[in-house]
C-alpha positions in Angstrom: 0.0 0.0 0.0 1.2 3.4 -0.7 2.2 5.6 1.9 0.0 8.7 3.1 2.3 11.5 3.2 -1.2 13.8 4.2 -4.1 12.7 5.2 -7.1 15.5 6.9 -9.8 14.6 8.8 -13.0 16.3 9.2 -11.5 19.3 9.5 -12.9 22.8 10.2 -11.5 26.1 10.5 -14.5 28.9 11.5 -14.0 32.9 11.7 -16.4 34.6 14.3 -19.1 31.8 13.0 -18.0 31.2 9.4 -16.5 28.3 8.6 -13.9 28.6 5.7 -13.6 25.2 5.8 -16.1 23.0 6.6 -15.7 19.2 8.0 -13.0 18.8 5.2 -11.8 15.7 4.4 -8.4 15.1 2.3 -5.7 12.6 2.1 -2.8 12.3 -1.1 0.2 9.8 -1.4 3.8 10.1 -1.0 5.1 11.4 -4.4 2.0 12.6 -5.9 1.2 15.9 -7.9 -2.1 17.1 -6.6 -3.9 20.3 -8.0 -6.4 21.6 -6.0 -9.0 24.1 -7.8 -12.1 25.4 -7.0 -14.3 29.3 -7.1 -12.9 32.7 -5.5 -14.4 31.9 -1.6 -13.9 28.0 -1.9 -11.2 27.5 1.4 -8.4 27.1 -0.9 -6.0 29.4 0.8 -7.0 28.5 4.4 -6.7 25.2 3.6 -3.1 25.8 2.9 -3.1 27.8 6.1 -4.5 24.7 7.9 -1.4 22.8 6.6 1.4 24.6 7.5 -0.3 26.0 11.1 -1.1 29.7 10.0 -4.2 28.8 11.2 -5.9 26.8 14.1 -8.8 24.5 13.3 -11.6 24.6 15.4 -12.4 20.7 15.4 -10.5 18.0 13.5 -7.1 17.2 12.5 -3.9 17.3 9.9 -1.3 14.3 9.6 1.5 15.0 7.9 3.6 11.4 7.6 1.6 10.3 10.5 1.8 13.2 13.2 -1.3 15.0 13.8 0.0 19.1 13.4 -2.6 20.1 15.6 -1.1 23.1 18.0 2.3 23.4 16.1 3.7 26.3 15.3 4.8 27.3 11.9 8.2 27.0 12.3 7.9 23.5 13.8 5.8 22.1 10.8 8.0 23.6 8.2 11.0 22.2 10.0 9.3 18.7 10.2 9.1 18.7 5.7 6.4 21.1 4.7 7.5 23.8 2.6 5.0 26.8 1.4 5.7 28.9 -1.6 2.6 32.1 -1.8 0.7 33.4 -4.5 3.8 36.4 -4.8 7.1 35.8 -5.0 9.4 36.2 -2.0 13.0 36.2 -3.1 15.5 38.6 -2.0 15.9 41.2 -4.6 19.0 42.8 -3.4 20.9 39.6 -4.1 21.6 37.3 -6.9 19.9 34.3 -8.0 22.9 31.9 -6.7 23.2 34.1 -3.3 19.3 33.5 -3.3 19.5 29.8 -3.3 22.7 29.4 -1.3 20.8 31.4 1.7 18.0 29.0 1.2 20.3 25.9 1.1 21.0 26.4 4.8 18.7 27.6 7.5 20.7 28.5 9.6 23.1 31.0 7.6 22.0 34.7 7.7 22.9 37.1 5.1 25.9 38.2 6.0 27.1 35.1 5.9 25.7 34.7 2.2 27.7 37.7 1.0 31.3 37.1 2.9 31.9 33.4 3.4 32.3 31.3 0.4 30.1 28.6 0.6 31.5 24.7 1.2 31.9 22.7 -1.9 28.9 20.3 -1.2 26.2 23.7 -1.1 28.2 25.0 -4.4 27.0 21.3 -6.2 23.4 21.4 -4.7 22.8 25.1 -6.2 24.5 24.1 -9.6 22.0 21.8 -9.7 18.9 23.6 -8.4 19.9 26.4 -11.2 20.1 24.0 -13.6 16.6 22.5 -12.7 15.1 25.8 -12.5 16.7 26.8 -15.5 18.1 30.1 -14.2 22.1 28.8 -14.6 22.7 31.6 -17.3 21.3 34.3 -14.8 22.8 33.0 -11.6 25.4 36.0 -10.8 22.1 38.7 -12.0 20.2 40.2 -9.1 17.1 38.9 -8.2 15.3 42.5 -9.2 16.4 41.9 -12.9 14.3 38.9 -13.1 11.1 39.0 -15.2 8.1 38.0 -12.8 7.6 34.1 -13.8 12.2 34.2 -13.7 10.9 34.9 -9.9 8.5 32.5 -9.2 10.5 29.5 -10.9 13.8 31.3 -8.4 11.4 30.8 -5.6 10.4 27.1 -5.7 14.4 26.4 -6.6 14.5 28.4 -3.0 11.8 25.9 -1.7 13.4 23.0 -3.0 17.0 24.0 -1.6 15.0 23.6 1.6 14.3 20.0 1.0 10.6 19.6 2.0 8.9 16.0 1.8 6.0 17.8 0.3 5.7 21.3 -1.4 2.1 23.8 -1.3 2.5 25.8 -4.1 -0.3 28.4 -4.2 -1.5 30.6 -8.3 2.2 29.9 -9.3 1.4 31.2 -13.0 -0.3 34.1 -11.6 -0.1 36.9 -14.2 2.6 34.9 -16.5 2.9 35.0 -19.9 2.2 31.5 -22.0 6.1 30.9 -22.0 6.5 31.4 -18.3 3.4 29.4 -17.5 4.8 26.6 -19.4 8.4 26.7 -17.5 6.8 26.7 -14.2 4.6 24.0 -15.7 8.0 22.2 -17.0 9.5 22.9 -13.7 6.2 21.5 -11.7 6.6 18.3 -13.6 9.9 17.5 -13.3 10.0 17.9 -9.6 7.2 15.8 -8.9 9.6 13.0 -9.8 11.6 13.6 -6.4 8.9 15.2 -4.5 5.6 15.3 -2.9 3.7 18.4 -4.3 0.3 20.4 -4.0 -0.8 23.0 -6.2 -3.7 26.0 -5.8 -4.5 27.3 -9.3 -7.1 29.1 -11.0 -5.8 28.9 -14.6 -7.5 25.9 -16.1 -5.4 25.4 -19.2 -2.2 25.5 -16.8 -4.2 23.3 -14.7 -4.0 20.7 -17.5 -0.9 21.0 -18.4 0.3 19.6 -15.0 -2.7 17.6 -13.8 -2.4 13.9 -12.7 -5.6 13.8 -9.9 -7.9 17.1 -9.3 -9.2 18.1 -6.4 -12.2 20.5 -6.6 -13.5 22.7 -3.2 -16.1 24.4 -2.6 -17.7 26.3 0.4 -14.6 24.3 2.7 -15.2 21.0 1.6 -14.0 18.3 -1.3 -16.7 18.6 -3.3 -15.1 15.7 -6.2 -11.7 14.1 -7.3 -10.4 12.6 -10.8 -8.8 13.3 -13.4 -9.2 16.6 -15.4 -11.7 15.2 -17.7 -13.7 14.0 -14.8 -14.1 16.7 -12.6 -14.6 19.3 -15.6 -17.2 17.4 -16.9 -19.1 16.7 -13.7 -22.1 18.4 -13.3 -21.5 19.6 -9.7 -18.8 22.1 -11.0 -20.2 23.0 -13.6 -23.0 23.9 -11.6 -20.5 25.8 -9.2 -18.1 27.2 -11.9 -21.3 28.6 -14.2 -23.3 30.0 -10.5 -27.1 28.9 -9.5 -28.4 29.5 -12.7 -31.7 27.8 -12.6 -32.5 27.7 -16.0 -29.3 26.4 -17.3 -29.3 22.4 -15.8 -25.9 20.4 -15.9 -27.5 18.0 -18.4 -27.9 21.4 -20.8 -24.3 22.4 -20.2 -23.5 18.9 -21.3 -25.1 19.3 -24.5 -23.3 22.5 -25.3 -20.2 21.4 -24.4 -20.6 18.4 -27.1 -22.0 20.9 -29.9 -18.9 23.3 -29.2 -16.6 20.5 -29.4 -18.0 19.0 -32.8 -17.9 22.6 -34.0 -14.3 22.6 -33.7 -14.0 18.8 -34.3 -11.4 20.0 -37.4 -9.5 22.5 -35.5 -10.3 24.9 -38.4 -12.7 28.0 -37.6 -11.8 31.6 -38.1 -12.8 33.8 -35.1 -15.9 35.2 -36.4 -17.4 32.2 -37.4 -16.5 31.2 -33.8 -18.3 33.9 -32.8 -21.7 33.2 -34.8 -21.3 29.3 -33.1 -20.7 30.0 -29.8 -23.3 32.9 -29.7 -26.3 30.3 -31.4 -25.3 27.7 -28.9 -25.6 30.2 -25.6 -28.8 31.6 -26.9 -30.3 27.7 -26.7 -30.7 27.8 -22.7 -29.4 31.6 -21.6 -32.0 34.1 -21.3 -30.2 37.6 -21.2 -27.1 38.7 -22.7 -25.1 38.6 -19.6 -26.1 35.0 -19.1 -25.1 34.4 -22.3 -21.6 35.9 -22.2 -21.4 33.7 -19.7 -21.6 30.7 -21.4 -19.4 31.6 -24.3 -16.7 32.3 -21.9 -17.3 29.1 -20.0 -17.2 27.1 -24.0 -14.4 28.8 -25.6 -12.4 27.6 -22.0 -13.8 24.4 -22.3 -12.3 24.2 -26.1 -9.0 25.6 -25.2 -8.7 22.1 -23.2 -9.2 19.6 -26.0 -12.2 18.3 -24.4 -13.1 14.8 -25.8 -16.9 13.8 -26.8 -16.1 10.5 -24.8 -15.9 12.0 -21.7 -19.4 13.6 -22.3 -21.8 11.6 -23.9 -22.3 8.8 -21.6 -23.5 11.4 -19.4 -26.7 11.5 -21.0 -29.0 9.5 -19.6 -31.9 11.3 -21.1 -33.3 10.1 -24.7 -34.5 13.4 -25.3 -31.1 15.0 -24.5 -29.3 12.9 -26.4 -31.6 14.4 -29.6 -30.7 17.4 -28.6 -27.3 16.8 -28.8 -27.2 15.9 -32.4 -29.4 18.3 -33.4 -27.3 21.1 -31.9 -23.8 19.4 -33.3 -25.0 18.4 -36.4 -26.1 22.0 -36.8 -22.9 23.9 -35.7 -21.0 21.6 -38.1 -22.9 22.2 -41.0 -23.5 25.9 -40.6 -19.5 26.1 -40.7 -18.9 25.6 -44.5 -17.5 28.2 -45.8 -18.8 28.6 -49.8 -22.1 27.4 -50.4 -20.2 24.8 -52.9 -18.5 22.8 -49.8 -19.8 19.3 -48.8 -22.1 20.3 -45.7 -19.7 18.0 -43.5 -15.3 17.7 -44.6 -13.8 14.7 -43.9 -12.5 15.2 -40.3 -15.4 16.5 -39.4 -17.5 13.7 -40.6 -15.3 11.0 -39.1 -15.9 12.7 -35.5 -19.3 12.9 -36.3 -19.9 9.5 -36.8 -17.8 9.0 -33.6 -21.1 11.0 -32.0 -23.6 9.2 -33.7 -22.1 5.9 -32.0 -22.0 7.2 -28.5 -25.6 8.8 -29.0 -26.5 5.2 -30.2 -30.0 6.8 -31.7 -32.0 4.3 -34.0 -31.5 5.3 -37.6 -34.8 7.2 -38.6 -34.2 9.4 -35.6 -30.8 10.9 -37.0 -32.0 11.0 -40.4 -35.7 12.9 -39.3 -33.4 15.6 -37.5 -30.2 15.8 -40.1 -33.2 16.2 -42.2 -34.7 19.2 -40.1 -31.5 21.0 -39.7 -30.6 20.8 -43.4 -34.0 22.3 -44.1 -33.7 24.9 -41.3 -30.1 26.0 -42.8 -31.6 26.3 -46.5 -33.9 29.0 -45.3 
Protein backbone atom coordinates (compact mmCIF):
# COMPACT_ATOMS: atom_id res chain seq x y z
CA UNK A 1 0.00 0.00 0.00
CA UNK A 2 1.22 3.40 -0.74
CA UNK A 3 2.20 5.64 1.91
CA UNK A 4 0.02 8.66 3.07
CA UNK A 5 2.33 11.50 3.17
CA UNK A 6 -1.17 13.81 4.16
CA UNK A 7 -4.07 12.71 5.19
CA UNK A 8 -7.09 15.46 6.89
CA UNK A 9 -9.79 14.59 8.77
CA UNK A 10 -13.05 16.26 9.23
CA UNK A 11 -11.47 19.33 9.46
CA UNK A 12 -12.93 22.77 10.19
CA UNK A 13 -11.48 26.10 10.52
CA UNK A 14 -14.48 28.93 11.52
CA UNK A 15 -14.04 32.85 11.74
CA UNK A 16 -16.35 34.62 14.29
CA UNK A 17 -19.11 31.79 13.03
CA UNK A 18 -17.96 31.21 9.39
CA UNK A 19 -16.47 28.26 8.56
CA UNK A 20 -13.93 28.57 5.66
CA UNK A 21 -13.65 25.17 5.76
CA UNK A 22 -16.12 22.98 6.56
CA UNK A 23 -15.70 19.23 7.95
CA UNK A 24 -12.99 18.85 5.23
CA UNK A 25 -11.78 15.66 4.36
CA UNK A 26 -8.44 15.10 2.30
CA UNK A 27 -5.68 12.60 2.15
CA UNK A 28 -2.80 12.30 -1.11
CA UNK A 29 0.16 9.83 -1.39
CA UNK A 30 3.84 10.05 -0.99
CA UNK A 31 5.11 11.41 -4.44
CA UNK A 32 1.97 12.62 -5.91
CA UNK A 33 1.18 15.95 -7.85
CA UNK A 34 -2.09 17.14 -6.58
CA UNK A 35 -3.87 20.34 -8.03
CA UNK A 36 -6.38 21.58 -5.96
CA UNK A 37 -8.97 24.07 -7.77
CA UNK A 38 -12.05 25.40 -7.03
CA UNK A 39 -14.27 29.33 -7.09
CA UNK A 40 -12.88 32.67 -5.48
CA UNK A 41 -14.42 31.87 -1.58
CA UNK A 42 -13.91 28.00 -1.89
CA UNK A 43 -11.21 27.49 1.37
CA UNK A 44 -8.35 27.09 -0.94
CA UNK A 45 -6.04 29.43 0.78
CA UNK A 46 -7.01 28.47 4.41
CA UNK A 47 -6.73 25.18 3.58
CA UNK A 48 -3.12 25.76 2.89
CA UNK A 49 -3.07 27.80 6.07
CA UNK A 50 -4.48 24.66 7.86
CA UNK A 51 -1.44 22.80 6.62
CA UNK A 52 1.39 24.57 7.49
CA UNK A 53 -0.29 25.96 11.09
CA UNK A 54 -1.07 29.70 10.05
CA UNK A 55 -4.18 28.79 11.22
CA UNK A 56 -5.92 26.78 14.09
CA UNK A 57 -8.84 24.54 13.25
CA UNK A 58 -11.60 24.56 15.45
CA UNK A 59 -12.40 20.69 15.43
CA UNK A 60 -10.46 18.01 13.50
CA UNK A 61 -7.10 17.25 12.53
CA UNK A 62 -3.91 17.27 9.89
CA UNK A 63 -1.34 14.31 9.58
CA UNK A 64 1.48 15.01 7.87
CA UNK A 65 3.59 11.35 7.59
CA UNK A 66 1.55 10.33 10.48
CA UNK A 67 1.84 13.17 13.15
CA UNK A 68 -1.34 15.05 13.77
CA UNK A 69 -0.04 19.10 13.42
CA UNK A 70 -2.56 20.13 15.60
CA UNK A 71 -1.11 23.05 18.02
CA UNK A 72 2.29 23.42 16.10
CA UNK A 73 3.69 26.25 15.31
CA UNK A 74 4.76 27.31 11.87
CA UNK A 75 8.22 26.97 12.33
CA UNK A 76 7.92 23.52 13.80
CA UNK A 77 5.76 22.10 10.82
CA UNK A 78 8.01 23.58 8.15
CA UNK A 79 11.02 22.21 10.02
CA UNK A 80 9.31 18.68 10.21
CA UNK A 81 9.07 18.69 5.73
CA UNK A 82 6.35 21.12 4.71
CA UNK A 83 7.52 23.82 2.58
CA UNK A 84 4.96 26.76 1.39
CA UNK A 85 5.70 28.88 -1.63
CA UNK A 86 2.63 32.11 -1.85
CA UNK A 87 0.73 33.44 -4.54
CA UNK A 88 3.78 36.44 -4.82
CA UNK A 89 7.12 35.77 -4.97
CA UNK A 90 9.37 36.18 -2.03
CA UNK A 91 13.04 36.25 -3.12
CA UNK A 92 15.47 38.58 -1.97
CA UNK A 93 15.88 41.24 -4.57
CA UNK A 94 19.04 42.75 -3.44
CA UNK A 95 20.93 39.59 -4.06
CA UNK A 96 21.63 37.25 -6.89
CA UNK A 97 19.91 34.30 -8.02
CA UNK A 98 22.89 31.93 -6.67
CA UNK A 99 23.16 34.15 -3.34
CA UNK A 100 19.26 33.52 -3.27
CA UNK A 101 19.53 29.82 -3.28
CA UNK A 102 22.71 29.44 -1.32
CA UNK A 103 20.85 31.38 1.72
CA UNK A 104 17.97 28.97 1.22
CA UNK A 105 20.34 25.91 1.13
CA UNK A 106 20.98 26.44 4.79
CA UNK A 107 18.70 27.59 7.50
CA UNK A 108 20.73 28.51 9.64
CA UNK A 109 23.06 31.02 7.56
CA UNK A 110 21.97 34.69 7.66
CA UNK A 111 22.88 37.08 5.13
CA UNK A 112 25.90 38.20 5.96
CA UNK A 113 27.05 35.11 5.92
CA UNK A 114 25.66 34.73 2.24
CA UNK A 115 27.68 37.71 0.98
CA UNK A 116 31.26 37.14 2.89
CA UNK A 117 31.91 33.42 3.40
CA UNK A 118 32.34 31.27 0.44
CA UNK A 119 30.08 28.57 0.58
CA UNK A 120 31.55 24.74 1.16
CA UNK A 121 31.89 22.73 -1.91
CA UNK A 122 28.93 20.27 -1.21
CA UNK A 123 26.17 23.72 -1.08
CA UNK A 124 28.18 25.02 -4.43
CA UNK A 125 26.95 21.32 -6.20
CA UNK A 126 23.42 21.43 -4.73
CA UNK A 127 22.75 25.07 -6.18
CA UNK A 128 24.48 24.06 -9.56
CA UNK A 129 22.04 21.84 -9.67
CA UNK A 130 18.93 23.57 -8.42
CA UNK A 131 19.92 26.39 -11.16
CA UNK A 132 20.07 24.05 -13.60
CA UNK A 133 16.58 22.50 -12.67
CA UNK A 134 15.09 25.77 -12.53
CA UNK A 135 16.65 26.82 -15.53
CA UNK A 136 18.07 30.11 -14.25
CA UNK A 137 22.08 28.82 -14.56
CA UNK A 138 22.70 31.55 -17.29
CA UNK A 139 21.33 34.32 -14.76
CA UNK A 140 22.80 33.01 -11.58
CA UNK A 141 25.42 36.01 -10.75
CA UNK A 142 22.11 38.70 -12.00
CA UNK A 143 20.25 40.20 -9.12
CA UNK A 144 17.13 38.94 -8.16
CA UNK A 145 15.32 42.47 -9.22
CA UNK A 146 16.43 41.88 -12.86
CA UNK A 147 14.29 38.86 -13.07
CA UNK A 148 11.08 39.01 -15.18
CA UNK A 149 8.11 37.97 -12.81
CA UNK A 150 7.65 34.09 -13.80
CA UNK A 151 12.17 34.18 -13.73
CA UNK A 152 10.93 34.86 -9.86
CA UNK A 153 8.47 32.49 -9.24
CA UNK A 154 10.51 29.54 -10.92
CA UNK A 155 13.83 31.27 -8.38
CA UNK A 156 11.38 30.84 -5.61
CA UNK A 157 10.44 27.10 -5.72
CA UNK A 158 14.38 26.44 -6.55
CA UNK A 159 14.50 28.35 -2.98
CA UNK A 160 11.80 25.94 -1.67
CA UNK A 161 13.44 23.05 -3.02
CA UNK A 162 16.99 23.97 -1.62
CA UNK A 163 15.04 23.59 1.60
CA UNK A 164 14.31 19.99 0.97
CA UNK A 165 10.58 19.57 2.00
CA UNK A 166 8.87 16.01 1.82
CA UNK A 167 5.97 17.85 0.32
CA UNK A 168 5.67 21.32 -1.38
CA UNK A 169 2.09 23.85 -1.34
CA UNK A 170 2.47 25.76 -4.06
CA UNK A 171 -0.34 28.41 -4.15
CA UNK A 172 -1.53 30.59 -8.34
CA UNK A 173 2.21 29.89 -9.30
CA UNK A 174 1.39 31.23 -13.03
CA UNK A 175 -0.29 34.07 -11.60
CA UNK A 176 -0.07 36.91 -14.16
CA UNK A 177 2.63 34.89 -16.49
CA UNK A 178 2.87 35.02 -19.93
CA UNK A 179 2.23 31.46 -22.04
CA UNK A 180 6.14 30.91 -22.04
CA UNK A 181 6.50 31.44 -18.27
CA UNK A 182 3.42 29.42 -17.51
CA UNK A 183 4.80 26.62 -19.39
CA UNK A 184 8.37 26.72 -17.45
CA UNK A 185 6.76 26.69 -14.22
CA UNK A 186 4.58 23.98 -15.68
CA UNK A 187 7.96 22.23 -17.01
CA UNK A 188 9.53 22.90 -13.73
CA UNK A 189 6.22 21.46 -11.65
CA UNK A 190 6.59 18.29 -13.64
CA UNK A 191 9.94 17.48 -13.26
CA UNK A 192 9.95 17.93 -9.58
CA UNK A 193 7.17 15.79 -8.89
CA UNK A 194 9.61 12.99 -9.84
CA UNK A 195 11.59 13.58 -6.40
CA UNK A 196 8.88 15.23 -4.50
CA UNK A 197 5.56 15.33 -2.88
CA UNK A 198 3.66 18.36 -4.33
CA UNK A 199 0.29 20.41 -4.04
CA UNK A 200 -0.80 22.98 -6.24
CA UNK A 201 -3.66 25.96 -5.84
CA UNK A 202 -4.52 27.31 -9.33
CA UNK A 203 -7.14 29.14 -11.00
CA UNK A 204 -5.79 28.91 -14.56
CA UNK A 205 -7.50 25.94 -16.10
CA UNK A 206 -5.40 25.36 -19.23
CA UNK A 207 -2.24 25.48 -16.82
CA UNK A 208 -4.15 23.35 -14.68
CA UNK A 209 -4.03 20.70 -17.54
CA UNK A 210 -0.90 21.00 -18.35
CA UNK A 211 0.33 19.58 -14.95
CA UNK A 212 -2.69 17.61 -13.76
CA UNK A 213 -2.38 13.87 -12.69
CA UNK A 214 -5.61 13.81 -9.93
CA UNK A 215 -7.86 17.12 -9.27
CA UNK A 216 -9.20 18.08 -6.42
CA UNK A 217 -12.21 20.45 -6.59
CA UNK A 218 -13.51 22.72 -3.20
CA UNK A 219 -16.15 24.41 -2.60
CA UNK A 220 -17.71 26.34 0.41
CA UNK A 221 -14.59 24.28 2.71
CA UNK A 222 -15.19 20.95 1.56
CA UNK A 223 -13.96 18.32 -1.34
CA UNK A 224 -16.74 18.60 -3.28
CA UNK A 225 -15.09 15.74 -6.17
CA UNK A 226 -11.73 14.12 -7.27
CA UNK A 227 -10.38 12.57 -10.81
CA UNK A 228 -8.75 13.27 -13.41
CA UNK A 229 -9.24 16.58 -15.37
CA UNK A 230 -11.70 15.23 -17.73
CA UNK A 231 -13.68 13.99 -14.83
CA UNK A 232 -14.14 16.65 -12.60
CA UNK A 233 -14.62 19.28 -15.60
CA UNK A 234 -17.21 17.41 -16.95
CA UNK A 235 -19.12 16.68 -13.71
CA UNK A 236 -22.07 18.36 -13.31
CA UNK A 237 -21.47 19.60 -9.74
CA UNK A 238 -18.83 22.14 -10.99
CA UNK A 239 -20.18 22.97 -13.64
CA UNK A 240 -22.98 23.86 -11.60
CA UNK A 241 -20.48 25.81 -9.22
CA UNK A 242 -18.12 27.21 -11.90
CA UNK A 243 -21.32 28.58 -14.17
CA UNK A 244 -23.33 29.99 -10.51
CA UNK A 245 -27.05 28.91 -9.53
CA UNK A 246 -28.40 29.54 -12.73
CA UNK A 247 -31.71 27.77 -12.61
CA UNK A 248 -32.48 27.73 -16.00
CA UNK A 249 -29.32 26.40 -17.31
CA UNK A 250 -29.28 22.45 -15.79
CA UNK A 251 -25.85 20.45 -15.90
CA UNK A 252 -27.47 18.05 -18.38
CA UNK A 253 -27.85 21.35 -20.84
CA UNK A 254 -24.30 22.43 -20.24
CA UNK A 255 -23.47 18.93 -21.25
CA UNK A 256 -25.05 19.34 -24.53
CA UNK A 257 -23.35 22.55 -25.31
CA UNK A 258 -20.18 21.39 -24.39
CA UNK A 259 -20.59 18.37 -27.09
CA UNK A 260 -22.05 20.92 -29.89
CA UNK A 261 -18.92 23.26 -29.24
CA UNK A 262 -16.62 20.46 -29.35
CA UNK A 263 -18.03 19.02 -32.84
CA UNK A 264 -17.92 22.58 -34.05
CA UNK A 265 -14.35 22.64 -33.68
CA UNK A 266 -14.01 18.84 -34.31
CA UNK A 267 -11.41 20.00 -37.36
CA UNK A 268 -9.50 22.54 -35.52
CA UNK A 269 -10.31 24.95 -38.36
CA UNK A 270 -12.73 28.00 -37.63
CA UNK A 271 -11.76 31.62 -38.07
CA UNK A 272 -12.79 33.80 -35.11
CA UNK A 273 -15.88 35.19 -36.42
CA UNK A 274 -17.38 32.20 -37.35
CA UNK A 275 -16.52 31.18 -33.84
CA UNK A 276 -18.29 33.89 -32.76
CA UNK A 277 -21.68 33.25 -34.82
CA UNK A 278 -21.25 29.29 -33.08
CA UNK A 279 -20.72 29.98 -29.78
CA UNK A 280 -23.26 32.90 -29.67
CA UNK A 281 -26.25 30.28 -31.43
CA UNK A 282 -25.27 27.69 -28.85
CA UNK A 283 -25.63 30.22 -25.61
CA UNK A 284 -28.78 31.57 -26.90
CA UNK A 285 -30.27 27.73 -26.74
CA UNK A 286 -30.66 27.82 -22.74
CA UNK A 287 -29.40 31.59 -21.63
CA UNK A 288 -32.00 34.11 -21.34
CA UNK A 289 -30.16 37.58 -21.20
CA UNK A 290 -27.13 38.67 -22.71
CA UNK A 291 -25.10 38.57 -19.64
CA UNK A 292 -26.07 35.02 -19.08
CA UNK A 293 -25.12 34.38 -22.32
CA UNK A 294 -21.56 35.89 -22.25
CA UNK A 295 -21.36 33.70 -19.71
CA UNK A 296 -21.61 30.75 -21.35
CA UNK A 297 -19.38 31.59 -24.32
CA UNK A 298 -16.70 32.26 -21.94
CA UNK A 299 -17.25 29.12 -19.98
CA UNK A 300 -17.24 27.06 -24.01
CA UNK A 301 -14.42 28.84 -25.64
CA UNK A 302 -12.38 27.62 -22.04
CA UNK A 303 -13.75 24.42 -22.27
CA UNK A 304 -12.26 24.24 -26.09
CA UNK A 305 -8.99 25.55 -25.20
CA UNK A 306 -8.74 22.12 -23.20
CA UNK A 307 -9.18 19.64 -25.95
CA UNK A 308 -12.21 18.33 -24.41
CA UNK A 309 -13.06 14.80 -25.85
CA UNK A 310 -16.86 13.79 -26.85
CA UNK A 311 -16.11 10.49 -24.84
CA UNK A 312 -15.94 12.03 -21.68
CA UNK A 313 -19.38 13.61 -22.29
CA UNK A 314 -21.80 11.61 -23.86
CA UNK A 315 -22.33 8.76 -21.60
CA UNK A 316 -23.51 11.42 -19.38
CA UNK A 317 -26.70 11.50 -20.99
CA UNK A 318 -29.00 9.51 -19.57
CA UNK A 319 -31.87 11.28 -21.07
CA UNK A 320 -33.27 10.06 -24.67
CA UNK A 321 -34.54 13.42 -25.27
CA UNK A 322 -31.06 14.99 -24.53
CA UNK A 323 -29.27 12.91 -26.40
CA UNK A 324 -31.65 14.37 -29.63
CA UNK A 325 -30.72 17.36 -28.64
CA UNK A 326 -27.30 16.81 -28.81
CA UNK A 327 -27.23 15.89 -32.35
CA UNK A 328 -29.42 18.34 -33.42
CA UNK A 329 -27.32 21.11 -31.87
CA UNK A 330 -23.80 19.42 -33.28
CA UNK A 331 -25.01 18.42 -36.35
CA UNK A 332 -26.06 22.04 -36.80
CA UNK A 333 -22.91 23.87 -35.68
CA UNK A 334 -21.01 21.59 -38.12
CA UNK A 335 -22.87 22.22 -41.00
CA UNK A 336 -23.49 25.94 -40.57
CA UNK A 337 -19.51 26.15 -40.71
CA UNK A 338 -18.91 25.61 -44.55
CA UNK A 339 -17.52 28.24 -45.79
CA UNK A 340 -18.81 28.60 -49.75
CA UNK A 341 -22.05 27.36 -50.42
CA UNK A 342 -20.18 24.84 -52.91
CA UNK A 343 -18.49 22.83 -49.77
CA UNK A 344 -19.81 19.29 -48.77
CA UNK A 345 -22.09 20.31 -45.73
CA UNK A 346 -19.74 17.97 -43.52
CA UNK A 347 -15.29 17.74 -44.57
CA UNK A 348 -13.83 14.67 -43.87
CA UNK A 349 -12.45 15.22 -40.26
CA UNK A 350 -15.40 16.47 -39.41
CA UNK A 351 -17.51 13.69 -40.63
CA UNK A 352 -15.34 11.01 -39.13
CA UNK A 353 -15.89 12.67 -35.53
CA UNK A 354 -19.34 12.87 -36.27
CA UNK A 355 -19.95 9.50 -36.81
CA UNK A 356 -17.82 8.98 -33.64
CA UNK A 357 -21.09 11.05 -31.99
CA UNK A 358 -23.63 9.17 -33.66
CA UNK A 359 -22.06 5.89 -32.02
CA UNK A 360 -22.00 7.24 -28.48
CA UNK A 361 -25.57 8.79 -29.05
CA UNK A 362 -26.52 5.21 -30.19
CA UNK A 363 -30.01 6.83 -31.68
CA UNK A 364 -31.99 4.33 -33.96
CA UNK A 365 -31.46 5.31 -37.61
CA UNK A 366 -34.81 7.23 -38.58
CA UNK A 367 -34.24 9.37 -35.62
CA UNK A 368 -30.81 10.86 -37.01
CA UNK A 369 -32.01 11.03 -40.40
CA UNK A 370 -35.65 12.94 -39.29
CA UNK A 371 -33.39 15.56 -37.53
CA UNK A 372 -30.21 15.78 -40.06
CA UNK A 373 -33.18 16.19 -42.24
CA UNK A 374 -34.73 19.15 -40.11
CA UNK A 375 -31.49 21.00 -39.68
CA UNK A 376 -30.65 20.82 -43.41
CA UNK A 377 -33.95 22.30 -44.06
CA UNK A 378 -33.74 24.94 -41.31
CA UNK A 379 -30.09 25.96 -42.83
CA UNK A 380 -31.60 26.34 -46.49
CA UNK A 381 -33.93 28.98 -45.30
Amino acid sequence: MTEKILEIEDLTVAFDGFKAINQLNFSMDAGELRTIIGPNGAGKTTFLDAITGKVQPTKGQVRFKGRNLRRLSEHKISRLGIGRKFQTPRVYLNLTVRENLDLACNRNKNVLATLFQKPPARDRGHVGGLLETIGLTAKANLKADLLSHGEKQRLEIGMLVAQSPDLLLVDEPVAGLTDEETENVGALLIALAESHSIIVIEHDMEFVRQIARKVTVLHQGSVLCEGTMDEVQNDPRVIEVYLGEVPTITPQQMIILRIAATMAWSDGNLAPEEAEVILSRLSRQFATDSQQQEQLKEELQNHLTQNAKIESLVPQLEEVEDRQLALRLSYEAIASSRRTPNEPAINEEEATAYQRLLELLDLPPEVVQQIEAEVAAELRR
